[in-house]
C-alpha positions in Angstrom: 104.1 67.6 95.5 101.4 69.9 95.5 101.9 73.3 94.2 101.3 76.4 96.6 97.9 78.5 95.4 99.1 81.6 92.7 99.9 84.9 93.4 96.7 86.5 93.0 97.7 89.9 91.3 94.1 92.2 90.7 95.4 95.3 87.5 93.3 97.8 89.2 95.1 100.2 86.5 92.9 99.5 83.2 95.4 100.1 80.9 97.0 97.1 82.1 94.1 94.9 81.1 95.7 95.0 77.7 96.4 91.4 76.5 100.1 92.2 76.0 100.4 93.1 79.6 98.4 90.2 80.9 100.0 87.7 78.7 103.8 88.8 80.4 102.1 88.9 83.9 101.0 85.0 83.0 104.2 83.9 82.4 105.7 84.4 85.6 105.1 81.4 87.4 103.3 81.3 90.6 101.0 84.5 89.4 97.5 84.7 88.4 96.5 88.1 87.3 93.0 89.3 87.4 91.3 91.7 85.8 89.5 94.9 88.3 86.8 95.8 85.6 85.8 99.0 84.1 82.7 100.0 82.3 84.0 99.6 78.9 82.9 103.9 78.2 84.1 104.5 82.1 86.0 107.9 82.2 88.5 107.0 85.0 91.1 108.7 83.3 89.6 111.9 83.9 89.1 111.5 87.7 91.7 112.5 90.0 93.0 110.2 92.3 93.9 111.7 95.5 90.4 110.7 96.9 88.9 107.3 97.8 86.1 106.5 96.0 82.4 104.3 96.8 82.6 100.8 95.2 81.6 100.2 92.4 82.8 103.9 91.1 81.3 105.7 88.6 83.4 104.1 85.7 82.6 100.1 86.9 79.0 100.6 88.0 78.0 97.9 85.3 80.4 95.2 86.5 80.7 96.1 90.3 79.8 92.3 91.2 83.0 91.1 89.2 85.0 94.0 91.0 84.0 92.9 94.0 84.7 88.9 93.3 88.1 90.5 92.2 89.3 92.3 94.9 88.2 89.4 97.3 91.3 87.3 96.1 93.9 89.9 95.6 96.7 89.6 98.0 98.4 92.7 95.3 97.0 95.5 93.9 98.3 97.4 91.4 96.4 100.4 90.9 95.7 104.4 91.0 92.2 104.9 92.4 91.1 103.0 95.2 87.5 102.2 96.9 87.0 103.7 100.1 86.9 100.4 101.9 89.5 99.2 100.4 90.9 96.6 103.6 87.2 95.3 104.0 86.7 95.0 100.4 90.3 92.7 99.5 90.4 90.9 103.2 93.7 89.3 101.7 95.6 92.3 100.4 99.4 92.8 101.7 100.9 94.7 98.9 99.9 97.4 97.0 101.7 99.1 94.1 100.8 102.2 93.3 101.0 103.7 89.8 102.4 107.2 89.9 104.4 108.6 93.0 101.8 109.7 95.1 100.1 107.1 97.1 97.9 109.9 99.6 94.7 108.5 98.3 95.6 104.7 99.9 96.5 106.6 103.3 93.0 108.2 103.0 91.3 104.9 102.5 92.2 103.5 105.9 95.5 101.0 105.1 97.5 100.8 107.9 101.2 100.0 107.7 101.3 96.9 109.9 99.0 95.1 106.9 99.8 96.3 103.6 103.6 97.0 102.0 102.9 100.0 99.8 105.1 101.1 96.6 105.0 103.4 94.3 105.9 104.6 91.1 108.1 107.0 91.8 111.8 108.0 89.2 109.5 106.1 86.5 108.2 110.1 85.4 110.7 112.1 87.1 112.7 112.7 84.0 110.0 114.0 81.6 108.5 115.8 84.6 111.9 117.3 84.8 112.0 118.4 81.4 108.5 119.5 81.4 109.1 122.0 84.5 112.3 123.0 82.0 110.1 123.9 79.4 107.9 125.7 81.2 110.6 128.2 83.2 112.2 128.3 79.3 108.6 129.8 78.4 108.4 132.1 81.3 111.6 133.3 81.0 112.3 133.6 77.1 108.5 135.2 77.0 107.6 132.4 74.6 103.5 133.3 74.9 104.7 137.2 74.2 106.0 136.0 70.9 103.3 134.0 70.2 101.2 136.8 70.6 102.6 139.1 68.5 102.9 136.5 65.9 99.5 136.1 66.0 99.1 139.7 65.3 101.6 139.9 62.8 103.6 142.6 65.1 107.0 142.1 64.6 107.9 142.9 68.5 111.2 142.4 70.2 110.5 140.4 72.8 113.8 139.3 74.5 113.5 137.3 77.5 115.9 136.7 80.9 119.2 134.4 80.7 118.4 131.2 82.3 121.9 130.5 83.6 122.5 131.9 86.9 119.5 131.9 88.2 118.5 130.2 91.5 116.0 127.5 91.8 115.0 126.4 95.4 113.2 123.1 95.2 110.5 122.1 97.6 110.8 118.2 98.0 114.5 116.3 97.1 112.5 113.1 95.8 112.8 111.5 92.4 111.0 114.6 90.3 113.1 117.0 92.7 116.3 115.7 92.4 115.7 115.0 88.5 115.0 118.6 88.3 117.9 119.6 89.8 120.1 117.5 87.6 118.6 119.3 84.5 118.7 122.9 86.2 122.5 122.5 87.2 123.3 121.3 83.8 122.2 124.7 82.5 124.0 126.5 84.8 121.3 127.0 88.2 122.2 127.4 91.3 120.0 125.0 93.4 118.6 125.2 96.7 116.4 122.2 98.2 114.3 121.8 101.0 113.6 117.9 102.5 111.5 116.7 105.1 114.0 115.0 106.9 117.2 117.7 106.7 118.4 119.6 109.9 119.8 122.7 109.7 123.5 122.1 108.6 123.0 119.7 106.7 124.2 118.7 103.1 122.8 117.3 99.7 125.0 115.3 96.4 121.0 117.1 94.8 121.6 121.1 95.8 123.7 123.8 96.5 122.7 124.3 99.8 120.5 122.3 102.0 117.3 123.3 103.7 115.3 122.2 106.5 111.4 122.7 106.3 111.4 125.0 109.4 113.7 126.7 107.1 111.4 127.2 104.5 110.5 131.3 104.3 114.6 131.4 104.3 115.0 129.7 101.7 112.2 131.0 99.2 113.9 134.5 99.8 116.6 133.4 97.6 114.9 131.7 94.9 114.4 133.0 91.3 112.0 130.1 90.7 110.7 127.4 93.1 109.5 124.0 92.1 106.9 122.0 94.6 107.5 118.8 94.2 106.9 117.0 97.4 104.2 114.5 98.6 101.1 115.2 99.7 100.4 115.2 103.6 98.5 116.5 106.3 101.8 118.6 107.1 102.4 119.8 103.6 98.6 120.9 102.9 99.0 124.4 102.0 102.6 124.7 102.7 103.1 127.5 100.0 100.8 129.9 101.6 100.1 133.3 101.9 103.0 133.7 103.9 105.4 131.8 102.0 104.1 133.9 98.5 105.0 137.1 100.2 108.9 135.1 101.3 110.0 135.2 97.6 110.8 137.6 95.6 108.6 140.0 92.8 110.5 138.6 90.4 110.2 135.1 91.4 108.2 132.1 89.3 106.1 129.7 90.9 105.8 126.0 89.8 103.9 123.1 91.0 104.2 119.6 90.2 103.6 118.3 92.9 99.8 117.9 94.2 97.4 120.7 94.7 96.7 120.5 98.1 100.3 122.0 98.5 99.4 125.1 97.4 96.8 127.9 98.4 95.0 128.0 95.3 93.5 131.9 96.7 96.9 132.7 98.0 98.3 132.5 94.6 95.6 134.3 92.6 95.9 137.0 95.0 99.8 137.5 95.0 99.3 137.5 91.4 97.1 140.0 91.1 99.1 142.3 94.2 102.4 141.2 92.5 104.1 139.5 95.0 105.1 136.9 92.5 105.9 137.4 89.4 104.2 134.2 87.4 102.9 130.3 88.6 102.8 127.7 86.6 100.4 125.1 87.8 100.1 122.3 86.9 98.4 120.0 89.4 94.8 121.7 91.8 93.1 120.9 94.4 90.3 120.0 93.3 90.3 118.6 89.8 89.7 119.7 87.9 90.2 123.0 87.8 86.4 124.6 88.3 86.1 127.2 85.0 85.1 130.0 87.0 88.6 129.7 88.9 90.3 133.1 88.9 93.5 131.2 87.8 92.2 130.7 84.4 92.5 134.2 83.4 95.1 135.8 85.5 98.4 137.2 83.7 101.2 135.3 84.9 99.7 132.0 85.6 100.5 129.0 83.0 97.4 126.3 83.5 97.7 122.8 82.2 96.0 119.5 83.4 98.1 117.1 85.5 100.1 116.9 82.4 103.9 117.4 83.4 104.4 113.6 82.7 105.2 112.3 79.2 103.2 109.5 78.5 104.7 107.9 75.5 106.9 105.4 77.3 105.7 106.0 80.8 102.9 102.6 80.8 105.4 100.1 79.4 108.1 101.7 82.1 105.4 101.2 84.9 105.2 98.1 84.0 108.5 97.0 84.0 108.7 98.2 87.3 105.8 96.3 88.7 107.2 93.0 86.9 110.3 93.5 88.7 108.6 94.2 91.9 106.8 91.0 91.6 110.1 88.7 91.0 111.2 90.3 94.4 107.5 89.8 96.2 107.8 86.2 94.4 111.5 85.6 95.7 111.0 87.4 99.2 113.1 90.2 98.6 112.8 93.7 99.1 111.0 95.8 96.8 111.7 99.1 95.2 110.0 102.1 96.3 108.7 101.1 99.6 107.1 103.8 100.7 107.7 105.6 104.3 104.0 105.0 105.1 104.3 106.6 108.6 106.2 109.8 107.8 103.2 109.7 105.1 100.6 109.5 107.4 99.3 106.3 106.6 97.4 104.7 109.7 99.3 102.4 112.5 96.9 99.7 112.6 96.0 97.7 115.8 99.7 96.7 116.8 100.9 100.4 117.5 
């Protein structure tokens, strides 16, 4: 009996070219990976991926032939960038698993949901992400960087900081990195407050203290002590902590994103800062990256800077991976997959059948 063709699975993720990786992905019967090249000095790490790029990109302009012979057979993808042309470029692609949670930048590049399954990565970082946003309040709150500063002057300054416990945390997004958060928070004795895209007013959560709707949003930051953006990137949630929303919390109040820059006006923030509206932001993630030098945000008092970092990466590839291994024995065995995303509450395009 002849044997069905493999399972042509292209690593668009280079780390993943690793022979370790491809060696496991080889001995799954049925599946063929193949290798989506890189310019063996690209710097695709340091691009963002929230944008569709030209094919070949800037890191794989030496092999774009052999990308392009690649991406022809791939019916799965497993990736974090994508080419702008992506469906015209992989005519046989249905599946596409995306590395971290966000998956805006395959929305952008024209896949429509009656083609293409899309998953992502999401719970693989939530819990360091979780502890990282920790940290960071911790630091805030315990003026950490005023210690550090008199340390380095040899001043031998009191510098007590707030009590964490009993503070209220809203948090902007209930998904994996939000409801991780929460866990942590609660366990150190927050109240928490969480708004979801899909709540109506009334409505409960296992995740928070109270439950919020996103028409509910101003009500909800008014209460907060810190609030943590951790929700996907949409059209809808583009600037959703605005101007507006800045002036909703209160003096006190600390301002963390985790999330993707595009949810938060960058201007907005710098100018709060500067008024005092808000008492401190710690950013994380910008829109765009990354972050131009001559950004106000660098220098402000108050604002904690670091570069799309909040993820631990020690175990975070070989936990990916697992992930997309299991995925594959469901695709293989016609099940469903984990972390199927909601492609049209995301905005991803209908195709011809809607």
């Amino acid at each position: 009996m002849e044997r069905p063709p493999p399972l042509v699975v292209c690593l668009g993720f280079p780390v993943f070219h690793d022979e370790s990786y491809l060696e496991r992905l080889r001995g799954l019967d049925g599946v063929e990976p193949v290798v989506l090249p890189v310019d063996p000095e690209g710097d695709w790490g340091g691009v963002a991926p929230g944008e569709p790029h030209p094919e070949p990109p800037e890191w794989g302009r030496g092999v774009g032939p052999e990308r392009r012979a690649a991406l022809a057979r791939a019916e799965v993808l497993v990736a974090l960038h994508t080419p702008a042309d992506l469906l015209a470029l992989a005519p046989r692609l249905r599946w596409i698993q995306g590395i971290g949670a966000g998956i805006e930048q395959f929305a952008a590049a024209g896949v429509t949901r009656d083609r293409v399954i899309v998953t992502n990565g999401s719970g693989v970082s939530s819990g360091s992400m979780a502890e990282w946003v920790v940290g960071r309040l911790l630091q805030v709150w315990k003026r950490f960087r005023d210690a550090d500063d008199a340390q380095r002057t040899h001043a031998f300054t009191r510098t007590y900081g707030r009590t964490f416990a009993g503070s209220t945390i809203g948090i902007v997004g209930l998904g994996s990195i939000g409801r991780a958060v929460a866990e942590r928070v609660r366990a150190l004795g927050c109240r928490v407050l969480g708004l979801r895209r899909s709540a109506r007013p009334g409505a409960q959560s296992e995740h928070a203290d109270a439950l919020y709707a996103p028409e509910q949003l101003h009500e909800m930051l008014a209460a907060c002590d810190a609030v943590v953006v951790a929700a996907p990137a949409t059209p809808e949630t583009r600037h959703l902590i605005d101007a507006r929303a800045l002036a909703a919390m209160p003096r006190h109040a600390v301002l963390v994103n985790v999330a993707r820059g595009s949810l938060v006006d960058e201007s907005a923030v710098a100018e709060a800062l500067r008024e005092g509206v808000i008492a401190a932001a710690v950013l994380d993630v910008f829109d765009p990256e990354p972050l131009a030098p001559e950004s106000p945000l660098w220098d402000l008092p108050g604002v904690y800077v670091s570069a799309h970092s909040s993820v631990s990466v020690d175990r975070f590839m070989d936990d990916v991976f697992e992930l997309v291994l299991d995925n594959l024995g469901r695709y293989l065995a016609d099940e469903p997959l984990r972390n199927v995303v909601d492609m049209q509450a995301l905005g991803f395009g209908a195709g011809a059948e809607d």
